[in-house]
C-alpha positions as CSV (number, residue, x, y, z in Angstrom):
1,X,20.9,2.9,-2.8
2,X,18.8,-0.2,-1.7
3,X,14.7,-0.6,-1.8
4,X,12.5,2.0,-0.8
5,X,9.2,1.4,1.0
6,X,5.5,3.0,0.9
7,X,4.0,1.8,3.5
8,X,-0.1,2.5,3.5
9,X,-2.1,2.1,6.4
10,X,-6.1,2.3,5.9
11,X,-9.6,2.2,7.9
12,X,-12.0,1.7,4.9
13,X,-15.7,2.8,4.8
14,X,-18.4,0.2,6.4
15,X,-19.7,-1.8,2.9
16,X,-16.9,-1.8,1.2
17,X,-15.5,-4.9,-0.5
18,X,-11.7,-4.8,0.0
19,X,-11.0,-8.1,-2.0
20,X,-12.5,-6.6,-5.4
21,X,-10.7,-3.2,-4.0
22,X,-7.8,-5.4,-4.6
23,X,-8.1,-7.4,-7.6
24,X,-7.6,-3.7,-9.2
25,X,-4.4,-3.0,-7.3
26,X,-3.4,-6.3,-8.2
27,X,-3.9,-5.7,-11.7
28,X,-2.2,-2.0,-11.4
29,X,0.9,-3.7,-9.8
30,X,1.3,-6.3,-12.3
31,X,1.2,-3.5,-15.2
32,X,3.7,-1.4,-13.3
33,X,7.1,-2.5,-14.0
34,X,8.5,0.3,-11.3
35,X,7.0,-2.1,-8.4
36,X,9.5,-4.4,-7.2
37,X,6.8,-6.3,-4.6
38,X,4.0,-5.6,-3.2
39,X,1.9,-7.5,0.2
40,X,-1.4,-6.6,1.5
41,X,-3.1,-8.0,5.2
42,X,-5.7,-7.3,7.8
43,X,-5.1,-6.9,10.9
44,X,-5.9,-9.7,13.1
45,X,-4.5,-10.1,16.7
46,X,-4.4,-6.2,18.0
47,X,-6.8,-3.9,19.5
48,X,-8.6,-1.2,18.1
49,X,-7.2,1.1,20.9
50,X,-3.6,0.5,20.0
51,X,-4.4,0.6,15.6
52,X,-6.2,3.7,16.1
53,X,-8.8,1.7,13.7
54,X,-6.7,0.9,10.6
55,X,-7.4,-2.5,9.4
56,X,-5.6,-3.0,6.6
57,X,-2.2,-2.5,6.0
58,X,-0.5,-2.2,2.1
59,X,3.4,-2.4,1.4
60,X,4.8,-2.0,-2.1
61,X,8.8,-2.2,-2.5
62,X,10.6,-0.4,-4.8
63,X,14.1,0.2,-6.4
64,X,14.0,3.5,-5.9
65,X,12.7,6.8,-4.9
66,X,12.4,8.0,-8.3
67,X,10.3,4.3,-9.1
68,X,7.9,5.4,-6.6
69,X,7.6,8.9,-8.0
70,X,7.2,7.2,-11.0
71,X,4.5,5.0,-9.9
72,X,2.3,8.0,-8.2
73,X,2.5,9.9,-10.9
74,X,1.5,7.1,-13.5
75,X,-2.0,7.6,-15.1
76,X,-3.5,3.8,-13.6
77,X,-2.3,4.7,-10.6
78,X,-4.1,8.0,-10.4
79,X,-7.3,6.5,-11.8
80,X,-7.5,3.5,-9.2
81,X,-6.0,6.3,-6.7
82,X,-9.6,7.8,-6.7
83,X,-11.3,4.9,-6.6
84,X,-9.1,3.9,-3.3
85,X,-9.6,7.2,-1.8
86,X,-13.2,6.8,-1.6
87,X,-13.5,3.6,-0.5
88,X,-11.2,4.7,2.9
89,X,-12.2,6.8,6.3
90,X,-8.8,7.0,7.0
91,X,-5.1,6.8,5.9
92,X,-1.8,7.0,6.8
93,X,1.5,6.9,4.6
94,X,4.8,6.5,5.4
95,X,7.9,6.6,2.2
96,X,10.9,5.5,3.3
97,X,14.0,3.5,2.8
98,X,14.2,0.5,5.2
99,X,17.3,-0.3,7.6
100,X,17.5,-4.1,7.0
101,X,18.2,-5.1,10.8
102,X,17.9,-9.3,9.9
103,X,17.5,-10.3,6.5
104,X,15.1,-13.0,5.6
105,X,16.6,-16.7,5.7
């Protein structure tokens, strides 16, 4: 079996600081040897009509589904997990293992 994906998609609360949000998921992903990759953006260039109001988007790569399993269940992950959740109005999540249509050059 290739990677698998978890794919987060977020609207967080007005005040919130998402860059010191991230320095501790930073920090988690670096501790957590289960995380093949992980990438983090805004979104810049669509409407709010078609995002439905998520601005940020979070991808973390894994090896496997049992990594990710691992990974949710770890105790840092569950501690910044509650930290995340209430810094967020909304979320969406999508697991899943990617069909690579064009690999990367």
């Amino acid at each position: 079996m290739g990677d698998f994906k978890h794919l987060v998609l977020v609207k967080f609360k007005d005040g919130v600081l998402v860059e010191k949000l991230m320095e501790g998921m930073q920090n988690l992903v670096a501790e957590m040897d289960t995380v093949k990759s992980f990438e983090w953006g805004r979104n810049v260039l669509s409407e709010d009509t078609i995002t439905q109001g998520f601005t940020h988007v979070f991808l973390l790569t894994f090896r496997s589904p049992n990594d990710l399993v691992t990974y949710t269940n770890h105790p840092s992950h569950l501690e910044y997990a509650e930290k995340f959740t209430a810094a967020i109005d909304k979320v969406l999540l999508f697991d899943f293992p990617p069909i690579l249509v064009k690999p990367s050059a």
